[in-house]
LOKOLZA-116153 format. One line per 5 residues: number of its first residue (from 0); for each residue x, y, z of C-alpha. Coordinates in steps of 0.05 Angstrom, whole numbers, plus 32768, in hexadecimal, padded with zeros to 4 digits. Layout:
BEGIN
NUM	X Y Z | ...
This chain:
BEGIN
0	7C12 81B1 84C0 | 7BCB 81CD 84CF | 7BBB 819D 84FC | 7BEB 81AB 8527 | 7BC6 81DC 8547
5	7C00 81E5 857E | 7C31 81F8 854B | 7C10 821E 8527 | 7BF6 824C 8566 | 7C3A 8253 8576
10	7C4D 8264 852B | 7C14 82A0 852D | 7C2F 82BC 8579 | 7C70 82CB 855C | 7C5F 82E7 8517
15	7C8F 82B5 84F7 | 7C89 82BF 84AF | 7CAF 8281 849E | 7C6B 8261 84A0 | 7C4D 8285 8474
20	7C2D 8263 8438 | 7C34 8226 846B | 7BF1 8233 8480 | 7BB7 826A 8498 | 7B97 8284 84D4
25	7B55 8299 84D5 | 7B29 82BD 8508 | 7AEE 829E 8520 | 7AE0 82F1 853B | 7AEB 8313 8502
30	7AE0 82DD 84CC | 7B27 82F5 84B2 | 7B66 82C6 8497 | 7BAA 82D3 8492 | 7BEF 82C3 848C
35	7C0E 82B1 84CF | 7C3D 82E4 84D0 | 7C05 8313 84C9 | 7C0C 834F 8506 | 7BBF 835B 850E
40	7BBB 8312 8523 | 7BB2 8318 856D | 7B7D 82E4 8580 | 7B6C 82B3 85B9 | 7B8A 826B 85AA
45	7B37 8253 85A2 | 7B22 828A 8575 | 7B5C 8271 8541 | 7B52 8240 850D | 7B84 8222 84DD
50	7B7F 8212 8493 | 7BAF 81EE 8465 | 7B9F 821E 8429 | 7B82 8265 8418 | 7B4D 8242 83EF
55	7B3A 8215 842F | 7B33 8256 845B | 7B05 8274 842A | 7AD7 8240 8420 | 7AD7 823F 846D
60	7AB3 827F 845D | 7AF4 82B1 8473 | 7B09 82EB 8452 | 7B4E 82F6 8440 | 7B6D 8330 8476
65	7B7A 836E 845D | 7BBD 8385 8471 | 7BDF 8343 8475 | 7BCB 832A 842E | 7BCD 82E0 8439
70	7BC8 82CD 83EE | 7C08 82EE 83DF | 7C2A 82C9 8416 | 7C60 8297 83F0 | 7C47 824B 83E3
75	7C49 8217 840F | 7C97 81F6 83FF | 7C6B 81AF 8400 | 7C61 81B8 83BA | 7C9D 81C2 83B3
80	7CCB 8181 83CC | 7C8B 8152 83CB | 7C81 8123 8389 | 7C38 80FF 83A3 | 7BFB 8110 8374
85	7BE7 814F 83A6 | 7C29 8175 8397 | 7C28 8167 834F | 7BDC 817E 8354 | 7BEC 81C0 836F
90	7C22 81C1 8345 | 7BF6 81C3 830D | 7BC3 81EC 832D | 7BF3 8223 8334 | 7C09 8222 82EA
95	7BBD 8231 82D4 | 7BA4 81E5 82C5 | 7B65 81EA 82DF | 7B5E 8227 82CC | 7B71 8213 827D
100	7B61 81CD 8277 | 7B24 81C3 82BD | 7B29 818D 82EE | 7B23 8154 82B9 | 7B65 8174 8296
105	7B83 8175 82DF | 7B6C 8126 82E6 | 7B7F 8116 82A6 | 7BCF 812E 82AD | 7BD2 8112 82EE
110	7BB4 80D2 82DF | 7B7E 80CA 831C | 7B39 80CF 8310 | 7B18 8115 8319 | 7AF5 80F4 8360
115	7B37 80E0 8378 | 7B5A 811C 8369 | 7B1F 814B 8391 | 7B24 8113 83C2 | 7B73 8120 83D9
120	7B74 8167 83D3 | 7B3A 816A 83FB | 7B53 8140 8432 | 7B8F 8165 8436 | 7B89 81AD 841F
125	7B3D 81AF 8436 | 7B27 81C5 83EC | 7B21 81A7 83AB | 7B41 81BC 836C | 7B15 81F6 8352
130	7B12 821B 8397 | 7B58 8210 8391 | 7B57 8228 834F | 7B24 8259 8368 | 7B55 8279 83A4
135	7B8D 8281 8364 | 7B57 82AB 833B | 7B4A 82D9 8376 | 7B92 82E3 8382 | 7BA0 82F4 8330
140	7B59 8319 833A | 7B7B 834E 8376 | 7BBD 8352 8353 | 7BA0 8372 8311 | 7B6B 8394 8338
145	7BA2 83C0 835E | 7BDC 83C2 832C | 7BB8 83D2 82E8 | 7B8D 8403 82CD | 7B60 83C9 82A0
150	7B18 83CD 82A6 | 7AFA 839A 82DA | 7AE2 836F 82A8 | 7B2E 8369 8284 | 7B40 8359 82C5
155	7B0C 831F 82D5 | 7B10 8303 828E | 7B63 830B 829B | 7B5C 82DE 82E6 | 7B3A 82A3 82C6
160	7AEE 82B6 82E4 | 7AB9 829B 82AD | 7A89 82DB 82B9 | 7A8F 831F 82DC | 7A5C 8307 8315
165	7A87 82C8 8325 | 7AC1 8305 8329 | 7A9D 833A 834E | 7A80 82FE 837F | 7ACA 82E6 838B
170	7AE6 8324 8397 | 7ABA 8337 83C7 | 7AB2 82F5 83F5 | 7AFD 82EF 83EE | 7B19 8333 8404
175	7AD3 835E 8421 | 7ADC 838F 83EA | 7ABC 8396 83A0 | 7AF1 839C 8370 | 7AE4 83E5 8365
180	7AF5 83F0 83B2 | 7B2C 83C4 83B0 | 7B50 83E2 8377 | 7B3E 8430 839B | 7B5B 840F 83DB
185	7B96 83FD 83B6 | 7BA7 843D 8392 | 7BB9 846A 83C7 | 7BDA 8498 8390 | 7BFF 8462 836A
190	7BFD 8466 8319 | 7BE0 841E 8300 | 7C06 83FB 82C9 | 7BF8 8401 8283 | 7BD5 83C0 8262
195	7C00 838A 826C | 7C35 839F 8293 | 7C30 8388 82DA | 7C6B 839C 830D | 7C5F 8369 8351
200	7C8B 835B 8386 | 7C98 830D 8391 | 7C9A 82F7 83D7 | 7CC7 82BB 83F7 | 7CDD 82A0 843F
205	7D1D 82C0 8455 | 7D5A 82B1 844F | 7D64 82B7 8406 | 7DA6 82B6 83E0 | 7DA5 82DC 83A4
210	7DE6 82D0 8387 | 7DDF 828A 836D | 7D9B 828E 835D | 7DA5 82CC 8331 | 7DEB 82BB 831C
215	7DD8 8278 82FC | 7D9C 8291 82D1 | 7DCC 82CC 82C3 | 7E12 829F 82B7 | 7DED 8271 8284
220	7DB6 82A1 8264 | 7DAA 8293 821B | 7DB6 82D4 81F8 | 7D6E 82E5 81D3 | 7D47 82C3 8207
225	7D6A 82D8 824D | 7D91 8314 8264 | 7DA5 833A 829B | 7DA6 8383 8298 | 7DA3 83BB 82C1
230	7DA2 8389 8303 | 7D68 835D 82EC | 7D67 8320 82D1 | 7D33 8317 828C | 7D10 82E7 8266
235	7CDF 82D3 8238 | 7CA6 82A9 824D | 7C7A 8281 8221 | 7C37 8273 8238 | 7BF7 825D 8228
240	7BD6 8297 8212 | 7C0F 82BB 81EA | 7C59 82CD 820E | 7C77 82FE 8239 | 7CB7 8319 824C
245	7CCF 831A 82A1 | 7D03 8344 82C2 | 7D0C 832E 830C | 7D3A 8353 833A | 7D4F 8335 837C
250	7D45 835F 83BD | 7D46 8351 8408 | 7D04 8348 8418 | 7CE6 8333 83D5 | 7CF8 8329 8383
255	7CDA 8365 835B | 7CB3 8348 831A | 7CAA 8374 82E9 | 7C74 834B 82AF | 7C66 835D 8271
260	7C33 832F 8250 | 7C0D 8328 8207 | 7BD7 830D 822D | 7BC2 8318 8279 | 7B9D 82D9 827C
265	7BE8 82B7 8283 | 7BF5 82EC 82C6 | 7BEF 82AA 82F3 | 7C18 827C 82CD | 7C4A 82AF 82CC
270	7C50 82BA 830C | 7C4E 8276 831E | 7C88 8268 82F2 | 7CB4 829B 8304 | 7CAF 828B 8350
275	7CBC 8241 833E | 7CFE 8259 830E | 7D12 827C 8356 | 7D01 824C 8383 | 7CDA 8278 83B1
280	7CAC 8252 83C4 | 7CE1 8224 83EF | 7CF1 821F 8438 | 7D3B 8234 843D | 7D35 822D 848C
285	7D27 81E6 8481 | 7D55 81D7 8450 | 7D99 81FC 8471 | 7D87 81DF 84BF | 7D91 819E 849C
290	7DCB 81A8 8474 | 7DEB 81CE 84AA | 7DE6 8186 84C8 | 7E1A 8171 84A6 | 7E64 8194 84BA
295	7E7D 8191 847D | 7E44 81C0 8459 | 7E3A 81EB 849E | 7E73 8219 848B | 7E53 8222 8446
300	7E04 822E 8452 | 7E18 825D 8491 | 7E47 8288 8460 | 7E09 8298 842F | 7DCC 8272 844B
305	7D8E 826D 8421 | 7DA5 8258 83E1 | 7D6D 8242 83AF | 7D69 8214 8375 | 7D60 8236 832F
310	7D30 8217 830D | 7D19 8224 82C6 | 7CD4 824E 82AA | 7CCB 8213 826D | 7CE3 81C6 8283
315	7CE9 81BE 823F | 7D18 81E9 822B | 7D41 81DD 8264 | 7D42 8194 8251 | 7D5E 81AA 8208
320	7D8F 81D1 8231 | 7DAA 8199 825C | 7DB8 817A 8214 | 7DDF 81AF 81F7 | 7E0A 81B5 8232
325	7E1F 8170 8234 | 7E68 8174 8243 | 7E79 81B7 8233 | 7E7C 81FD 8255 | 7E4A 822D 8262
330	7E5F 8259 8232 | 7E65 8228 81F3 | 7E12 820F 8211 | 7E04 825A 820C | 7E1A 8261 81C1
335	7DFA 8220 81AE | 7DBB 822B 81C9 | 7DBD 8273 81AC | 7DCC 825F 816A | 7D8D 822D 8178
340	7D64 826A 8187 | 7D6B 828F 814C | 7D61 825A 8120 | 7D1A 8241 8138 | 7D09 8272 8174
345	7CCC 8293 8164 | 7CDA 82E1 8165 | 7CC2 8313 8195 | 7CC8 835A 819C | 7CEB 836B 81E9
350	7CB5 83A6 8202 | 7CF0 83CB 822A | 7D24 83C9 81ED | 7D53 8392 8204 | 7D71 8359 81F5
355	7D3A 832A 81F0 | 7D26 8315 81A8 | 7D08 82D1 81A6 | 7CDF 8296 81CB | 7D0B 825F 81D5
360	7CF4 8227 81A3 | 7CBB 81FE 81BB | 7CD0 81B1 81B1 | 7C97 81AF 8174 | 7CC7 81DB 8151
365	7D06 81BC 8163 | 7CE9 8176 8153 | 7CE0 818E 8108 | 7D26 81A9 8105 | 7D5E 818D 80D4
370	7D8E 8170 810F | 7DC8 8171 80D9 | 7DC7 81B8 80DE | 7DD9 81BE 8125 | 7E2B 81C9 8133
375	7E2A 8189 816C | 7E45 814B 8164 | 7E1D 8114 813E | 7E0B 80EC 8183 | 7DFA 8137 81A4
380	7DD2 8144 816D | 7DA9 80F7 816B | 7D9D 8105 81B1 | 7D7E 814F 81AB | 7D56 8136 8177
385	7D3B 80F3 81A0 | 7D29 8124 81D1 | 7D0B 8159 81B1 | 7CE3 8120 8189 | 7CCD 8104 81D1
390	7CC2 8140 81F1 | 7C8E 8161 81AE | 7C69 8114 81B0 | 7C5B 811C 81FC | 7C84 80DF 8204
395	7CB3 8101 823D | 7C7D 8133 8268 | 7CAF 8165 829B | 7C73 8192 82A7 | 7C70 81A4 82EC
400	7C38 816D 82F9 | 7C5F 813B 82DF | 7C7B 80F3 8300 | 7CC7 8104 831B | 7CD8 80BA 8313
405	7CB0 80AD 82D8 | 7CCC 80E7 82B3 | 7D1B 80CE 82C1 | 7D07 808C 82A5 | 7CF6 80AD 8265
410	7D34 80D9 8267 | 7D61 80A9 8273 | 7D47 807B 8239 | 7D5B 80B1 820C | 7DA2 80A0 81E1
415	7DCD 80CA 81FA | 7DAD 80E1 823F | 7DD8 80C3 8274 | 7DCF 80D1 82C3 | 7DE9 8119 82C6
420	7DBC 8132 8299 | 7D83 8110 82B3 | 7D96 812D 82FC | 7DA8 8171 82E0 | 7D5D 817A 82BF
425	7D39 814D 82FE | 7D55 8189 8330 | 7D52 81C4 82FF | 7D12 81B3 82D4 | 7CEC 8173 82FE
430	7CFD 81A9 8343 | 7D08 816B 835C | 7D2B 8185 83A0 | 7D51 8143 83AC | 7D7B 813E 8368
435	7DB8 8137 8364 | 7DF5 8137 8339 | 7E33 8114 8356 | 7E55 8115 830D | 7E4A 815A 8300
440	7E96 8175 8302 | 7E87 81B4 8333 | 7E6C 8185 8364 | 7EA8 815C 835E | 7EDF 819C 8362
445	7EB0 81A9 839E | 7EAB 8166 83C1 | 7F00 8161 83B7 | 7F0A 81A7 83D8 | 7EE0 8196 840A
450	7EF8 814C 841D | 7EBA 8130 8404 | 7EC9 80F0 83D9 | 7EC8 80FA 8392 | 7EAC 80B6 8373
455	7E62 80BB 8360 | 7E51 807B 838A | 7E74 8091 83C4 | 7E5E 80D7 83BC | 7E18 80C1 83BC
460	7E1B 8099 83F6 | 7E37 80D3 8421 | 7E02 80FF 83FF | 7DCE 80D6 8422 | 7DD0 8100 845C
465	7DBC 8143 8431 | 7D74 811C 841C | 7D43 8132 8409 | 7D6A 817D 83F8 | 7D9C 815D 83D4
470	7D97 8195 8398 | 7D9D 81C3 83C8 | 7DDD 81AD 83E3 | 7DFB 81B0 8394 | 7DF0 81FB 83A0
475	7E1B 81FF 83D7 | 7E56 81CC 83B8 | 7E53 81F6 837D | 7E5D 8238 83A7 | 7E9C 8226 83BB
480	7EB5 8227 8369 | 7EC6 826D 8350 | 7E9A 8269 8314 | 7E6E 82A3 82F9 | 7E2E 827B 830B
485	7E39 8288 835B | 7E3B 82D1 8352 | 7E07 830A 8344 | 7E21 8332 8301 | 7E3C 8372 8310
């Protein structure tokens, strides 16, 4: 979209934040980039240039603006419906790859050559992998820097920077401050968080419908590893570095994430993850003007527009999930998968004396279990145990890098995996934005009450019209049911 520099002039005129994360303005004047929606943006059309990413507008040699914060502005949606080896790249990227594994790790997963990956994220985001990588470390860098109390070399060990000079050089071309004047910039009176305990506030583009978002996670929570309580929704989180425990809380203008983490080094990752379990990083504009299209769903997105697509923290374990709720209710999935959790979870202790007691199990530690002593059915127990087998080998990869249509194949040769599973964990775990499940019997309730036919094939054919947001219009069918997943607990 950057090179449409008409658009994007008109975009920065009027401030509209739904472009935000789309891409950045920078003044050739003041050697400043922001967010379009920024209000100190007030230049002549030939003193603005556009880039496609932060990291692009820094190499450029801009400095991120001060008021607007451009790196905190949500991520571009591309990343988000797109399934070419740039989305799964910045997929990655976002999750920490580079950071963990370097550019050869990032090559490797995606299967390109390290020159071919630098290549196509150069031609389109106007940087390469580590000053992509590089933009993400800044970003971590300023949130520690104003929100904790650690010394500023905890903090640029913490952001991934291999030496206090690569940190102190960042921080200072990024955002014209040193650290030290950032973080006294910042304070303004506040009280920084103890060590590892971050409170952040997680933008996304308006509208946004809380109440299946949050009902969903909420409705099918696994007691031990999710709750909600006192109006938030929690979680564990396993991560690279060690785990960590979430509670996000929905409110109009942004999701309040409160972290608490055995390990900042994972602060990134975590983030990342819990925007993609949100979905905040789509473009609900987008997605409602063309389901609106259709008369049937008009009625539905206008009555609570915005609707996202919970996603899932751990692919994973939502994949195990999807098993165990093979034809049965959510409530008989939630004991199952319980009863799986204390079994061979791996304990934790919950830091604000809740409900949360374990990790769910890693598929390593479900691979090794004794299937006979899980309460399914022989077949639902053959299949758990393919998968989990598949899943520990590396045979099935649902990272968020990973091949959409590759990774359905491998699904679907499973025993016991038919097509609704495979759709449920494409559009839940995959965030593949285009799934969906004409089986799935809320659909069907929906797609009767609404006129829509009710046989898969024909179903799917008059689907066609809601590509490529497809998951997105399950949300809305699956409003219309009176089911404890559309609603925000009370």
């Amino acid at each position: 979209m950057h090179e449409d520099v008409e658009r994007c002039s008109r975009a920065v005129q009027a401030k509209d934040a739904r472009f935000d994360g789309w891409f950045y303005v920078a003044v050739v004047t003041t050697g400043i980039y922001c967010r379009p929606s920024c209000p100190a943006v007030t230049p002549r059309p030939e003193n603005m240039r556009f880039f496609p990413s932060a990291a692009a507008a820094q190499q450029a040699g801009f400095r991120a603006c001060k008021r607007c914060r451009p790196d905190a502005s949500p991520g571009s949606p591309e990343w988000n419906h797109r399934a070419d080896v740039v989305a799964r790249a910045m997929r990655l990227i976002a999750d920490g790859v580079v950071d963990r594994e370097g550019v050869p790790g990032l090559a490797a997963r995606l299967g390109y050559s390290i020159r071919q990956i630098e290549r196509q994220l150069n031609a389109e985001l106007g940087a390469g992998p580590l000053a992509l990588a590089r933009a993400q470390r800044a970003q971590t860098a300023r949130l520690l820097i104003e929100t904790t109390a650690l010394p500023m070399g905890d903090v640029a060990f913490a952001a991934g920077f291999a030496s206090i000079r690569a940190f102190n050089d960042t921080v200072r071309e990024v955002f014209a401050l040193t650290p030290t004047q950032l973080r006294e910039r910042a304070a303004r009176g506040q009280t920084p968080a103890a060590s590892g305990a971050l409170s952040l506030r997680l933008p996304f583009r308006a509208p946004l419908c809380p109440d299946n978002l949050f009902g969903h996670l909420a409705a099918t929570a696994v007691p031990g590893v999710e709750e909600w309580r006192d109006g938030a929704y929690r979680r564990t989180l396993r991560l690279p570095n060690g785990h960590g425990v979430v509670a996000l809380r929905p409110f109009p203008d942004h999701v309040a994430c409160t972290l608490t983490l055995t390990d900042l080094r994972d602060l990134t990752i975590a983030i990342s993850r819990c925007r993609r379990l949100l979905d905040l990083d789509a473009d609900p504009v987008a997605v409602d003007d063309l389901l609106r299209a259709d008369a049937v769903l008009a009625p539905l997105v206008d009555k609570a527009a915005g609707r996202r697509v919970p996603h899932t923290v751990d692919p994973a374990e939502f994949a195990v999930r999807a098993v165990i709720g093979q034809q049965v209710s959510t409530a008989a999935a939630r004991t199952h998968a319980a009863r799986l959790v204390a079994a061979h979870g791996e304990p934790i202790t919950d830091p604000d004396g809740g409900g949360l007691t374990h990790l769910f199990p890693s598929p390593d530690a479900l691979a090794e279990a004794d299937p006979s002593a899980l309460a399914f059915p022989r077949a639902r127990r053959s299949t758990l145990a393919a998968l989990t087998a598949a899943l520990a080998a590396g045979e099935i990869d649902l990272d968020v890098g990973s091949d959409w249509d590759e990774a359905r194949a491998r699904l679907a040769a499973v025993p016991g995996i038919g097509p609704w599973t495979v759709e449920t964990i494409a559009m839940r775990a995959l965030g593949d934005p285009d799934a969906f499940v004409p089986t799935d019997l809320g659909v069907r309730l929906a797609a009767a009450r609404l006129g829509l036919p009710t046989t898969p094939a024909a179903l799917i054919r008059r689907a066609a019209r809601w590509r490529p947001w497809r998951a997105y219009a399950v949300q809305y069918l699956w409003a219309t049911n009176d089911h404890a997943i559309n609603r925000l607990p009370v």
